[in-house]
C-alpha positions as CSV (number, residue, x, y, z in Angstrom):
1,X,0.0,0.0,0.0
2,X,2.9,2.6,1.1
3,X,4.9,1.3,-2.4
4,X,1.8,2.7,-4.2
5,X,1.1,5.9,-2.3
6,X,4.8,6.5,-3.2
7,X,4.4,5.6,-6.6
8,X,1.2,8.4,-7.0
9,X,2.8,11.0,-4.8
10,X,6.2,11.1,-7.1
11,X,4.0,11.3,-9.7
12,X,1.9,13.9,-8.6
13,X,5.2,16.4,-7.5
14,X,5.0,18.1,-10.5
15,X,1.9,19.7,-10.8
16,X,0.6,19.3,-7.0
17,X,3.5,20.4,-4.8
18,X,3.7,23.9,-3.8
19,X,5.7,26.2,-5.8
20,X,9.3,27.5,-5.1
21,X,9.5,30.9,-3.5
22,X,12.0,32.8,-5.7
23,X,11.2,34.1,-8.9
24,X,14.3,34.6,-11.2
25,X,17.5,33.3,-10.8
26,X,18.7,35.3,-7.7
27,X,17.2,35.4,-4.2
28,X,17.7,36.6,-0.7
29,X,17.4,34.3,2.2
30,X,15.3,34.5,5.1
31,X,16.3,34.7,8.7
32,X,16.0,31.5,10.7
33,X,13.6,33.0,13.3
34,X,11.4,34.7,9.8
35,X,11.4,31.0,8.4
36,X,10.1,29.4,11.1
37,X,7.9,32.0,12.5
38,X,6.1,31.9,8.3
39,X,6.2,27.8,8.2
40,X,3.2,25.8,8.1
41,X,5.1,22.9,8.7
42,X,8.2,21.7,10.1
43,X,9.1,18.1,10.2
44,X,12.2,16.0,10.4
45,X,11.7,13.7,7.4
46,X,13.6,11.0,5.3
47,X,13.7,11.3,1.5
48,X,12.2,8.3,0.3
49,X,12.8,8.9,-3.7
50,X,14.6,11.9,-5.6
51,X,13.2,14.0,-8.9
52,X,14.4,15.9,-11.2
53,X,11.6,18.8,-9.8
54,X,11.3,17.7,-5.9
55,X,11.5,15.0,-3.6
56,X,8.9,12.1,-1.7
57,X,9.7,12.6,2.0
58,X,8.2,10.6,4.6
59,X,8.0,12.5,8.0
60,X,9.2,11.1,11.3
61,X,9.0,14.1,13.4
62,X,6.7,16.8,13.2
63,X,7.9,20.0,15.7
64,X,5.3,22.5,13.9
65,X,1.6,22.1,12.2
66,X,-0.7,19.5,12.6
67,X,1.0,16.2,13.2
68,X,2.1,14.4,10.2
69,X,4.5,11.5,11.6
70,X,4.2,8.6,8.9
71,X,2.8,10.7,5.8
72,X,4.2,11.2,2.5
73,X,5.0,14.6,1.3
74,X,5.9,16.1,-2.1
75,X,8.5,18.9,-1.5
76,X,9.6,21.2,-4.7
77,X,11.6,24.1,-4.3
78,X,14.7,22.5,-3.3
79,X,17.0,23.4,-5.7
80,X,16.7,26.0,-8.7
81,X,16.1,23.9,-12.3
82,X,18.4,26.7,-14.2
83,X,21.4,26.3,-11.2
84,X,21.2,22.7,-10.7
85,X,20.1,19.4,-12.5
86,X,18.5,17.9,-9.5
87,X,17.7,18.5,-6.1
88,X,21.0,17.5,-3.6
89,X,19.1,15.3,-1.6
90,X,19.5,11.5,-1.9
91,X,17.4,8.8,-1.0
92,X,17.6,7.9,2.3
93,X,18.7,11.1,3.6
94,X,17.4,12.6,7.0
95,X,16.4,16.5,6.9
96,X,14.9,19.3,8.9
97,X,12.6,20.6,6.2
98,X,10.9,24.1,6.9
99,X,7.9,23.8,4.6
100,X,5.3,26.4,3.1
101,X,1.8,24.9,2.0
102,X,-1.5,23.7,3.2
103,X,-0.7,22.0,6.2
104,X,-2.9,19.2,5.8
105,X,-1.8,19.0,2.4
106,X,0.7,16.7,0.3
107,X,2.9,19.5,-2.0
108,X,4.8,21.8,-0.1
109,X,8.0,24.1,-1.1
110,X,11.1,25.1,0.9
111,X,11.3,29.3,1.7
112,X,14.3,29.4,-0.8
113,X,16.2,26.6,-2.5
114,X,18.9,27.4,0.1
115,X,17.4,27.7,2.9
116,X,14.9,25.4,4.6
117,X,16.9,22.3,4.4
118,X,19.2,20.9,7.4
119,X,20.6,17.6,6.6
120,X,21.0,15.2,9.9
121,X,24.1,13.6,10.4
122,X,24.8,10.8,12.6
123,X,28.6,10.2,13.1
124,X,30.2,8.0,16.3
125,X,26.3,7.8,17.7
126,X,26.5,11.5,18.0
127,X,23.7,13.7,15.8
128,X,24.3,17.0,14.7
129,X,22.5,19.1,12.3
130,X,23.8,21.1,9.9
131,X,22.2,24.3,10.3
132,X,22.2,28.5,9.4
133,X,20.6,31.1,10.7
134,X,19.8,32.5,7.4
135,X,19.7,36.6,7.1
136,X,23.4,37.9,6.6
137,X,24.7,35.0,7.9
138,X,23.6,32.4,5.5
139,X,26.5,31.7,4.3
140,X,27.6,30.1,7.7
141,X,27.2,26.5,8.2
142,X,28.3,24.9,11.5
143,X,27.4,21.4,13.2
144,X,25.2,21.9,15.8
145,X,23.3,19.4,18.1
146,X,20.3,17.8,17.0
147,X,19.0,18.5,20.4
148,X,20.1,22.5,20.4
149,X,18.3,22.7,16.5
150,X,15.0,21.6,17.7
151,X,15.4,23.7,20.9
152,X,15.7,26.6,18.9
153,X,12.7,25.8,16.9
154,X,10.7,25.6,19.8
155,X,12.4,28.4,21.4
156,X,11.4,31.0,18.1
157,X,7.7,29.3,18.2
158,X,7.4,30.1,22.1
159,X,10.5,33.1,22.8
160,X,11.7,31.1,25.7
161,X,15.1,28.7,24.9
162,X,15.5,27.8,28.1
163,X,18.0,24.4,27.2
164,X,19.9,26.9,24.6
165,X,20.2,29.3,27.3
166,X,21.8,27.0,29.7
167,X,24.4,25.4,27.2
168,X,25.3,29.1,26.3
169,X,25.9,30.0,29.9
170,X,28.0,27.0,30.5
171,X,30.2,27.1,27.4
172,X,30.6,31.2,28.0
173,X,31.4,31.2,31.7
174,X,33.8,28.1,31.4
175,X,37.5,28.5,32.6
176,X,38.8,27.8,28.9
177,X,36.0,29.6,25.7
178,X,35.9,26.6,23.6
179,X,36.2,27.0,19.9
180,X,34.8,30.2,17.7
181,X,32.0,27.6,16.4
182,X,30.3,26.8,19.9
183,X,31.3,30.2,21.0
184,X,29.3,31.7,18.2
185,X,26.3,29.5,18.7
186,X,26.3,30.4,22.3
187,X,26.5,34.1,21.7
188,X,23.6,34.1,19.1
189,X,21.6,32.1,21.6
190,X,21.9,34.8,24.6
191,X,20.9,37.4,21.4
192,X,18.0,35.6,20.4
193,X,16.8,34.3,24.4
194,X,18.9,36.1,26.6
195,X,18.4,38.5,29.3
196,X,19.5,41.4,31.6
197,X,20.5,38.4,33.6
198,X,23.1,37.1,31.1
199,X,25.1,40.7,30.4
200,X,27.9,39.7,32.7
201,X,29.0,36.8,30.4
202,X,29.8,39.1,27.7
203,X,32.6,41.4,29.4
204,X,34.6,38.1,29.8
205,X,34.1,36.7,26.3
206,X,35.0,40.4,24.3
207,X,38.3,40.1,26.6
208,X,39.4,36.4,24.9
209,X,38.4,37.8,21.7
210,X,40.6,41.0,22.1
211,X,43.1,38.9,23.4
212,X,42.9,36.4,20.6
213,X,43.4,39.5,17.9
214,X,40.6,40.2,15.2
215,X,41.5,37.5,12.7
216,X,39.6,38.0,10.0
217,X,38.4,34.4,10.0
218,X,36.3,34.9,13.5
219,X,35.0,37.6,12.4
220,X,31.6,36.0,12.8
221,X,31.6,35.8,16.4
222,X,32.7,39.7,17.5
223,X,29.9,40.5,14.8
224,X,27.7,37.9,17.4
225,X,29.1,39.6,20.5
226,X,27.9,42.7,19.1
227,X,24.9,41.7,19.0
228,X,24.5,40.5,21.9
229,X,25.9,43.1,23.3
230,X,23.0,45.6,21.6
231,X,20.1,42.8,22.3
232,X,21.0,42.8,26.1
233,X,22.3,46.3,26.9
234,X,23.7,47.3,30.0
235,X,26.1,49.7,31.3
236,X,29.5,48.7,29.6
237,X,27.2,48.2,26.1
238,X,28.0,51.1,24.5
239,X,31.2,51.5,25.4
240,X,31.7,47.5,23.8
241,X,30.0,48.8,20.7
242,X,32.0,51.8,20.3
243,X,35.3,49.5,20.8
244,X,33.8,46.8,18.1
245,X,33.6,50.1,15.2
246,X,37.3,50.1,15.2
247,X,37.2,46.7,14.4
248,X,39.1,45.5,11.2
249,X,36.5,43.7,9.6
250,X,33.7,45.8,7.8
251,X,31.2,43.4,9.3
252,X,32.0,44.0,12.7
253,X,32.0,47.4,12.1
254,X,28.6,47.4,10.6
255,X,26.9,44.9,13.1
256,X,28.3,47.4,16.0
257,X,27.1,50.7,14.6
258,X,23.5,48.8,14.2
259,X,24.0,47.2,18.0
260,X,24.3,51.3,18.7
261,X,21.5,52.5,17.7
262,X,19.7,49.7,19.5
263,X,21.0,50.6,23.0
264,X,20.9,54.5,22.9
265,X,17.1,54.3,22.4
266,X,16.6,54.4,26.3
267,X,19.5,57.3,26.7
268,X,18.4,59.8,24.4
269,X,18.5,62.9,25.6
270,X,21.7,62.3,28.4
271,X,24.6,63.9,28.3
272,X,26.2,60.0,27.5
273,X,23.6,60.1,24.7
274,X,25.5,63.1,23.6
275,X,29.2,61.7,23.4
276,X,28.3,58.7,22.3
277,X,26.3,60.1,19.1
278,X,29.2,62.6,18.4
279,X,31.2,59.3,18.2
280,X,28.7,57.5,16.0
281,X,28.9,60.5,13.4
282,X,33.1,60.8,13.5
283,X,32.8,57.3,12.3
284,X,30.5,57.9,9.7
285,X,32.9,60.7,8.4
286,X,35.2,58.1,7.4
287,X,33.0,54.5,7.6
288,X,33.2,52.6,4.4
289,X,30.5,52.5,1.9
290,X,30.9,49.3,0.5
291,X,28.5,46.7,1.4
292,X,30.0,43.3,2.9
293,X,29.6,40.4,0.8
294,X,30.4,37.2,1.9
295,X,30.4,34.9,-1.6
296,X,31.5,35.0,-5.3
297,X,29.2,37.0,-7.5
298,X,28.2,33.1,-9.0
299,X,26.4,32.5,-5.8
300,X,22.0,33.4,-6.3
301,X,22.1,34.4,-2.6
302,X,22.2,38.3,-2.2
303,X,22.5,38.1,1.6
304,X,24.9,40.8,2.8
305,X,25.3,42.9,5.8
306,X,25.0,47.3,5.2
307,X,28.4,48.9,4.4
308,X,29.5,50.5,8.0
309,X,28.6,53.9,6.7
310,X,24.8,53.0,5.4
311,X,24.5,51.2,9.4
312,X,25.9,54.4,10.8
313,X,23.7,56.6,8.7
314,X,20.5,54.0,9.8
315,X,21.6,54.1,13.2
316,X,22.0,58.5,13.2
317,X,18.4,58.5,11.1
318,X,16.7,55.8,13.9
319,X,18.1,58.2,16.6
320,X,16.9,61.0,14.7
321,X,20.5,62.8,15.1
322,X,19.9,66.2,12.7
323,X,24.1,65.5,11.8
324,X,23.1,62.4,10.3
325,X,21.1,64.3,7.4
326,X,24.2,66.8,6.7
327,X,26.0,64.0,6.0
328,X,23.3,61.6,4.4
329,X,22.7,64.8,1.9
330,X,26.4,65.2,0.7
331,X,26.5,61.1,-0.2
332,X,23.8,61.4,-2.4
333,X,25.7,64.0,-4.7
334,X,28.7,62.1,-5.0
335,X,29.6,59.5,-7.7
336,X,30.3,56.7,-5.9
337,X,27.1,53.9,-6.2
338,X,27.8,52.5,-2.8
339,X,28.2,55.9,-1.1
340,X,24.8,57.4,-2.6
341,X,22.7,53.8,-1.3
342,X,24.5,54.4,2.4
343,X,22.7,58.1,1.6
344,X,19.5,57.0,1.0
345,X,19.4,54.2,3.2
346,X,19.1,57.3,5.7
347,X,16.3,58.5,4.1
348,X,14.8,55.2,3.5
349,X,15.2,55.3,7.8
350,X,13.8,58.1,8.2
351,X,10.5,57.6,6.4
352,X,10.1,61.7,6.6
353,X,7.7,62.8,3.8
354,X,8.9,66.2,4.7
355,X,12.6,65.4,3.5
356,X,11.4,64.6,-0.1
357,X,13.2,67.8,-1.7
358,X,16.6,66.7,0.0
359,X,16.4,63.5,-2.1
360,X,15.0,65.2,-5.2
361,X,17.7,67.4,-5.2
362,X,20.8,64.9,-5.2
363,X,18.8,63.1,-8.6
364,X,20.3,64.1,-11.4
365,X,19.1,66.0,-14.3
366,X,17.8,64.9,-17.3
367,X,20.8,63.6,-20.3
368,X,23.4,63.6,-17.0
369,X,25.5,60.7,-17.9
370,X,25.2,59.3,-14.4
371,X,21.3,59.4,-14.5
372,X,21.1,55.7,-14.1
373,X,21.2,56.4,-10.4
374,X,17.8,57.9,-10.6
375,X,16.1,54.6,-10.6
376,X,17.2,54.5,-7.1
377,X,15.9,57.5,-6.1
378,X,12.5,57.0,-7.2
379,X,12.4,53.8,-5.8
380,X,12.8,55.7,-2.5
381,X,10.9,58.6,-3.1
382,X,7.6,56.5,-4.5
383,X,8.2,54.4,-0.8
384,X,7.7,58.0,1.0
385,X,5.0,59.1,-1.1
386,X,3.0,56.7,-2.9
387,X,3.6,58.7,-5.9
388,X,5.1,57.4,-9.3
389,X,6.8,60.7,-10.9
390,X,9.7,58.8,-12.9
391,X,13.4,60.1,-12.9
392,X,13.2,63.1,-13.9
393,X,14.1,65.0,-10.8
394,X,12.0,68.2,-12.4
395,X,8.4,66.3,-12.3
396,X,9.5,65.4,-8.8
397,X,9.9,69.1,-7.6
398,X,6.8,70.3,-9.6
399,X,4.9,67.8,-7.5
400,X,6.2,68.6,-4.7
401,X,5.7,72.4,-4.6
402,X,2.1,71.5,-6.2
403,X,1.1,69.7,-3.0
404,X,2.6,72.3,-0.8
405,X,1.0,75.0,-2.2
406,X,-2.3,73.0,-1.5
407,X,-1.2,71.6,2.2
408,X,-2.8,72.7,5.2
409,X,-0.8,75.1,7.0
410,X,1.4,73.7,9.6
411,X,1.1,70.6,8.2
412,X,4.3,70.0,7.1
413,X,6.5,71.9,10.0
414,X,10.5,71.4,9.6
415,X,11.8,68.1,11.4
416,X,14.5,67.9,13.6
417,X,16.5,71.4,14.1
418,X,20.4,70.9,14.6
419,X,23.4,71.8,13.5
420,X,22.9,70.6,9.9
421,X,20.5,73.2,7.7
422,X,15.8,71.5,8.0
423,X,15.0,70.0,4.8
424,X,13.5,73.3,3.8
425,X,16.2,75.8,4.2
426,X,17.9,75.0,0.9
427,X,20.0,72.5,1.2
428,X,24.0,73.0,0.4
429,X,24.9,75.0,-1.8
């Protein structure tokens, strides 16, 4: 009876399973937490019999849905048809599949063809999982626990990872840090479940990293310690954060200036708030604009972390520091791609309607030979307004003083003063 439910479900993956999610042949990953939190199924299942289009899984586990232990499922979306000839599953093989369709159904498809998988592997009696937390750090693959992966799935269902938590606090307060893998793992669990309780691990663990230098290939835990460090808070936060912007590696550098605009949320308005902002903007004077990459230009994943000068920006426009738009204004007339997206990204931050004639006026005029960029700036400016004007930057400013000269009085007042000129004195010169 199973041989022939097999024999009609293979036959049916085709035309019955659930699409794949990505249209073209590019795609960005999901976080982890996004893809389990959007799932309408999660089982641990073993691939019964491999397509050219999808596999036949039967489940054995099921940690989210309605429970489907014993059924047959049709799962597409494993692999992308233009990228690869089949899917790089073979029969027999155990997975963690994070599934989108009808729960009750038979067809389902993974959130990305790289992401949603997690082979099991059981070596020396021991099962790990080989798992990714998706996001900007997709590209990082590390062996963990089968025990710790479905902890953290029903830690994300329920916010509480209560057995993660304890592993983290043990592997973090030991005598020796073990290796950057577990190390990372531990500090993205205290991010993701931690607590004021847990911020005087992290004082400790920043020392071994100092003392073990900023080698480029660790790079992924001070990024994790950052955020950490900006989930948590405390006292010696933003002090840590400001130490991880001088950090070699532009991903550290950009994960901190994020982590800092998470933590000065509750200071606004002290005199640290002060210092620490004037700090925050002397970095963005010189931050890079380039935005880090982790893979080869072959690879359909476009995953990558903001340059450290579009995070600083974010972080100035978040805080709503009036500096930040001085300097988000001069990127945009420069003629460097990556420095004009760290410029909008500001405005994209701010979400200020009333800042519309500070973007309009870094577009560029009609026949400029740059006026490719354009694109980008409508993109933006259609977000803020709803309206579709195109790229000429004139049609833009005819609109604009069109609905001003209609607006209610006072309904538009200047945002933020400071030392940087309102978006309606002028702009530079």
């Amino acid at each position: 009876m199973r041989a022939l439910a097999l024999v009609t479900l293979f036959a049916l993956l085709l035309p019955s399973a659930a699409q794949a999610q990505v249209r073209g042949l590019t795609w960005s990953d999901p976080t982890f937490r996004e893809a389990v939190r959007d799932a309408d199924l999660i089982v641990l299942a073993r691939a019964l019999r491999v397509a050219k289009n999808g596999v036949a899984y039967q489940v054995e586990v099921t940690l989210k849905g309605p429970k489907r232990n014993g059924d047959l499922l049709a799962v597409t979306g494993l692999h992308h048809p233009e990228l690869r000839h089949r899917p790089p599953v073979q029969s027999g093989d155990l997975d963690y599949l994070i599934l989108r369709g009808k729960p009750e159904g038979e067809g389902f498809a993974l959130p990305t063809p790289t992401l949603g998988r997690f082979p099991l592997r059981v070596t020396s009696g021991r099962a790990a999982v080989i798992a990714s937390l998706g996001g900007p750090e997709t590209f990082v693959r590390i062996a963990v626990p089968q025990t710790h992966f479905e902890a953290l799935i029903r830690g994300i269902e329920s916010g509480q990872g209560k057995e993660l938590l304890e592993d983290a606090r043990i592997q973090l307060s030991s005598e020796k840090l073990p290796g950057p893998e577990r190390v990372y793992w531990a500090l993205r669990s205290l991010a993701l479940f931690g607590s004021a309780a847990d911020r005087d691990l992290l004082p400790r663990v920043l020392r071994a990293l100092e003392k073990a230098g900023p080698r480029s290939s660790t790079f992924r835990v001070r990024a994790a310690a950052a955020t950490a460090l900006a989930t948590m808070g405390g006292k010696g936060a933003t002090q840590a954060l400001l130490g991880l912007l001088r950090d070699p590696h532009r991903g550290v550098q950009s994960t901190a200036a994020t982590g800092l605009s998470q933590v000065l949320q509750e200071k606004a308005g002290s005199k640290a708030f002060e210092l620490v902002v004037k700090r925050l903007v002397e970095f963005a004077q010189t931050a890079s604009p380039r935005p880090v990459t982790f893979t080869s230009v072959e690879d359909p994943r476009t995953n990558r972390l903001a340059s450290p000068l579009a995070a600083a920006l974010k972080a100035l426009a978040s805080l709503a520091v009036p500096e930040g738009l001085g300097l988000a204004r001069r990127a945009l007339v420069t003629e460097d791609l990556d420095t004009i997206e760290a410029g909008l990204a500001y405005f994209e931050e701010r979400a200020d309607r009333r800042l519309v004639p500070q973007i309009v006026r870094g577009m560029r005029p009609a026949g400029h030979p740059d006026n490719f960029v354009n694109r980008r700036f409508a993109r933006v400016l259609e977000v803020l307004t709803g309206e579709d004007y195109g790229l000429d930057p004139k049609d833009w400013q005819a609109w604009w003083e069109k609905s001003q000269s209609t607006a209610t009085p006072g309904q538009t007042p200047p945002p933020d003063k400071g030392p940087s000129k309102g978006p309606d004195e002028g702009g530079d010169k």
